[in-house]
N, C-alpha and C positions, 0 to 999 in steps of 0.2 A: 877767729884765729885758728889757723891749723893745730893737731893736734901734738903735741912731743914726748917721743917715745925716747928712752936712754936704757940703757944696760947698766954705765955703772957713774959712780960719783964723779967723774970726771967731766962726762956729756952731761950731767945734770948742770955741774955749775958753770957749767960754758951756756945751758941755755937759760940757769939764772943771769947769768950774762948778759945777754941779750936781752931778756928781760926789763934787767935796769938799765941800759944803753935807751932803749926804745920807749921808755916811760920818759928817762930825763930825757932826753931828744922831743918827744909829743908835748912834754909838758914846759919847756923852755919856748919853744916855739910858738905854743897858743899864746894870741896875745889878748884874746877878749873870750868870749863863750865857744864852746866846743859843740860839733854838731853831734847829734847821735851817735852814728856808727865808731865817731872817733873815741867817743867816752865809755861809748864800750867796751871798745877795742884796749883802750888804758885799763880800764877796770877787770877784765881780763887778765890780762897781765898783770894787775898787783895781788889778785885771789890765786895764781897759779904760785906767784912768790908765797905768800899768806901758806898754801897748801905745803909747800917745800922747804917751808923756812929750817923747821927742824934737823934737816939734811945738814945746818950749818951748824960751827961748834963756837964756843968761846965769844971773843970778838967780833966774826966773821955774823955770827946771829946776832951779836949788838948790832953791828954797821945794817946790814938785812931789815932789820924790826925798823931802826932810825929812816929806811928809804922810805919802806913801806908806809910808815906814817905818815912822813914828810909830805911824800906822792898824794895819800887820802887828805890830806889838806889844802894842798894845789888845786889838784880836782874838787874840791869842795868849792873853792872859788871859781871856777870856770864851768858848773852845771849848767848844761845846756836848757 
């Protein structure tokens, strides 16, 4: 995955954004085993969340913590 640079809190949670957009999109869509590059490519994107989650406050880091788990247990069932 390319890398994402931001300046301030704004672009940050616009590309947690995308983030979870692109996790739940990969991971509704698998429907049996996931090949390599795509479990990578998830799991990437849930350690970039994992790294930023703190950026969030309040509920906003409940809702974050709840994807992220959510997400690591999906992908647990669809190890390639």
């Amino acid at each position: 995955m390319p890398a994402y640079y931001y300046t301030n809190k704004s672009e940050l949670f616009a590309i947690i954004g995308e983030k979870i957009s692109f996790i739940n999109k990969s991971l509704l869509t698998a429907r049996e085993k996931l090949s390599g590059e795509e479990f990578q490519k998830i799991t990437e994107a849930i350690d970039f969340l994992k790294d930023h989650k703190y950026q969030m406050a309040d509920q906003g880091l409940n809702q974050l913590e709840y994807i992220i788990r959510s997400a690591e247990e999906k992908l647990k069932t669809l190890r390639h």
